[in-house]
N, C-alpha and C positions, 0 to 999 in steps of 0.2 A: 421356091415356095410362093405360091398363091394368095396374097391379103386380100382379103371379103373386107369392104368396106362395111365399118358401122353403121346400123342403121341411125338418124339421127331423126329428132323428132320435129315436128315441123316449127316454124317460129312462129311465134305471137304475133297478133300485127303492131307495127309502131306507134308506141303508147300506150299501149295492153299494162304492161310490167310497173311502168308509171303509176295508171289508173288504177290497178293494186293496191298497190302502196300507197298511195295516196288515199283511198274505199277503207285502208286497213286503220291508217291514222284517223279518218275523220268520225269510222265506227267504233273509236274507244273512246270519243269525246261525245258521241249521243248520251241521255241519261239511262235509257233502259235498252236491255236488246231488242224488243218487241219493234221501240223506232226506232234504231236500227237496220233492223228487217227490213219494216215499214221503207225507209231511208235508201236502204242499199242499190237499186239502182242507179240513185243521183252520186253515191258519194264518190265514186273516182273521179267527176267532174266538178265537182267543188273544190272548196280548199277553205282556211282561216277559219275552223266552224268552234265556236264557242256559245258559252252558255249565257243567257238573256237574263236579264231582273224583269219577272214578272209585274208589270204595271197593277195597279188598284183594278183600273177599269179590264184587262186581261186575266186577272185573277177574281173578279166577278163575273165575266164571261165561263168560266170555269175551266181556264189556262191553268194546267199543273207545273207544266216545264216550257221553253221555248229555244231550241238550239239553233243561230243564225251562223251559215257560212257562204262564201261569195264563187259567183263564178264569173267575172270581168265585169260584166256592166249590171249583173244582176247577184241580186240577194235572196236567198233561198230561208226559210223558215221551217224550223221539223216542231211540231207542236203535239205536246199531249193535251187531254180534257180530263178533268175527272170521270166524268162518264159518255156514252155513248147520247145521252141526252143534250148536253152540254155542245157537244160537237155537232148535232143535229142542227142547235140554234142559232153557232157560228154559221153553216151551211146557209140557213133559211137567210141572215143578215148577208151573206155575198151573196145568195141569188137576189134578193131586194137592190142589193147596190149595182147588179151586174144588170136590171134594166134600164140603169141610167148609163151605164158606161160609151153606151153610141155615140152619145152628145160628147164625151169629151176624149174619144180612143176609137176610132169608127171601125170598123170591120170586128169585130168582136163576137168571137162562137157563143151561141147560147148556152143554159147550164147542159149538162149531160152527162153519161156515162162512158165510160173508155176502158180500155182495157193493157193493163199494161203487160210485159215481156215474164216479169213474176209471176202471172195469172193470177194477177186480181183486177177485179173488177171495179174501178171509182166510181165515185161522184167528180166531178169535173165544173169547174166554174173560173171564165173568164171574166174580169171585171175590169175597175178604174178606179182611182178619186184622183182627187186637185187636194192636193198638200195646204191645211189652212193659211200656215203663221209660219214664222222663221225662218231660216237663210235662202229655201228652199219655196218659199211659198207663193203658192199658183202653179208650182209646174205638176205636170199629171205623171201618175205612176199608174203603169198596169199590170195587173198581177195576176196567175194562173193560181188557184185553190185549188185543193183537191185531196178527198181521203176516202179510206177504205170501210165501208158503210160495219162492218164486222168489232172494229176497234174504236177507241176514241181518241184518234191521231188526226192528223192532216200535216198535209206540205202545203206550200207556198213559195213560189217565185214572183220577182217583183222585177222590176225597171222602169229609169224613168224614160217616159214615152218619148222624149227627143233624142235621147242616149239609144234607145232602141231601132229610131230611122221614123218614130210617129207609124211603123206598124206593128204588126204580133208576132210577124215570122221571125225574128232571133227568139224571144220568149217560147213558142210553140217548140219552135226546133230544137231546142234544150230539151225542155218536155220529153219531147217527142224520142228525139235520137236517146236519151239516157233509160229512157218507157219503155222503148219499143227494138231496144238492138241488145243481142246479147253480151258480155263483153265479161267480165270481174263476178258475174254472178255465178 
């Protein structure tokens, strides 16, 4: 007698299964599905993602929620607004900071629009500051903004700019690769 081998199904690639799991845990610790959604193609590549205390000055900006998790040298922010207006005015305040950031983060894309692997369409804004006060203070953080003109969400990536090599490409490439590749969605 003749065995026909099983068909088997193809394998994932290495790290797929991880990234899962990992996408599966860090989207039960978002506050709503909506960021979630919003969220879902960073979350395989993050990790530790917990929930923020709203600052005075964040919750007058019209911050509702603020979910921060890491991904090695950078820290990722998932943020609600109470409205779509609110978030517009976060917007307006990084594109004002994002035309000082040459002087202190040089190569830095201007604001724009992007398109990520979800099909949605952002707003996009890369920036900078100089950390004022405390243990940390003077070194530069550069951070990608960016949300979905429909909702009043936004993400954020951050790192500090010597931690990063003082360029954008590990920041961008996260972005970028978690944006723009298929993978857990």
């Amino acid at each position: 007698m003749t065995r026909t081998p099983a068909a088997t199904a193809p394998s994932p690639p290495p790290g797929a299964l991880f990234a899962q799991r990992q996408a599966t845990v860090n989207r039960a610790r978002l506050p709503t599905p909506e960021l979630a959604d919003f969220a879902r193609p960073w979350l395989g590549a993050v990790a530790g993602c917990s929930a923020e205390a709203i600052s005075t000055v964040q919750r007058g900006n019209g911050e509702t929620s603020r979910t921060r998790c890491t991904a090695g040298i950078v820290t990722s922010y998932w943020i609600t607004y109470r409205t779509r207006a609110d978030r517009d005015a976060a917007q307006a305040r990084y594109r004002i900071q994002a035309s000082t950031t040459p002087d202190l983060a040089a190569g830095a894309a201007g604001p724009t629009q992007q398109r990520t692997v979800a099909g949605r369409t952002v707003q996009y804004i890369e920036y900078a500051y100089r950390i004022p006060s405390g243990d940390r203070a003077g070194q530069i953080v550069a951070a990608i903004w960016w949300s979905d003109p429909t909702t009043p969400m936004a993400g954020v990536l951050t790192g500090y700019w010597q931690d990063l090599g003082s360029t954008w490409i590990p920041l961008r490439d996260l972005w970028t690769t978690t944006a723009a590749t298929p993978g857990q969605r």
